[in-house]
C-alpha positions as CSV (number, residue, x, y, z in Angstrom):
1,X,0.0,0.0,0.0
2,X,2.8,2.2,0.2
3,X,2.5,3.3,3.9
4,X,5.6,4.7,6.0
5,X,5.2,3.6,9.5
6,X,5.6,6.0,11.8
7,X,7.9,4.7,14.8
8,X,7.5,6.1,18.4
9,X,7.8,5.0,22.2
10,X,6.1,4.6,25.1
11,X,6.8,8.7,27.7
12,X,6.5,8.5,31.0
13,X,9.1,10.3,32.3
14,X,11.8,12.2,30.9
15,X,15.1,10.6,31.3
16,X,15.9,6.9,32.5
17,X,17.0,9.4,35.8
18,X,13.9,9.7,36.8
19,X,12.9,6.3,37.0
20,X,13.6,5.6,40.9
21,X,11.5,8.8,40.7
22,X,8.8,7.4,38.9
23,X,7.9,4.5,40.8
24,X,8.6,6.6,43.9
25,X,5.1,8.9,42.8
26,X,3.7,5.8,41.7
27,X,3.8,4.2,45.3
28,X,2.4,7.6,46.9
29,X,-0.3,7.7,44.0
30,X,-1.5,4.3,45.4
31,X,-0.5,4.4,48.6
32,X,1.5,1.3,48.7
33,X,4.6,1.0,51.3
34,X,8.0,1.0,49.1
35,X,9.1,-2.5,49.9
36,X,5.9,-4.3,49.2
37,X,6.6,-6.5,46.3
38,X,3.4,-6.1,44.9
39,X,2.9,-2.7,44.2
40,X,2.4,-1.1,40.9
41,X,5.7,-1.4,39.2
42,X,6.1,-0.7,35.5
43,X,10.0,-2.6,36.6
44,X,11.4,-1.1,33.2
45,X,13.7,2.2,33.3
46,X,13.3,2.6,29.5
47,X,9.5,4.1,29.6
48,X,11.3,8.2,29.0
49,X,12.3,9.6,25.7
50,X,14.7,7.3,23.8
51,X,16.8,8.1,20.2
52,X,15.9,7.1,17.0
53,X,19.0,4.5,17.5
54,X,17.6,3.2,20.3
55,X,13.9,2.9,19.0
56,X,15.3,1.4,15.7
57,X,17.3,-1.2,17.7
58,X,13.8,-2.2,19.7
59,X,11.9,-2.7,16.9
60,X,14.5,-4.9,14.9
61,X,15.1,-6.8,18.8
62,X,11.5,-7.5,18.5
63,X,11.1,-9.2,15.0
64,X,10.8,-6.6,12.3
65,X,13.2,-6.3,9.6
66,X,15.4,-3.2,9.5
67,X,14.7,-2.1,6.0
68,X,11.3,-1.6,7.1
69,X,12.1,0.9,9.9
């Protein structure tokens, strides 16, 4: 069909700095005690604004060919 994907990522904080951060405002939000293993994690510090490299290298990781990025 001719259509250009159009490649982003997942934001939910800024810099993979602020990910301790993150889950910090995620335990007040739901008022869960830090060391309780069960509280709302998202357990991955890649969820802040990545570069194109970076993004291009996910999607090939997860099965796509490169020359269709």
């Amino acid at each position: 069909m001719g259509i250009q994907p159009i490649i982003t990522n997942d934001i939910h904080y800024p810099t993979r700095q602020h990910f301790t951060l993150h889950e910090v405002f995620l335990a007040i939000q739901t008022r869960a005690k830090w060391r309780d293993e069960k509280r709302m994690s998202y357990e991955v510090p890649k969820l802040c604004f990545l570069d194109s490299d970076e993004i291009k290298k996910g999607f090939v990781l997860s099965g796509f060919e490169e020359d269709f990025i």
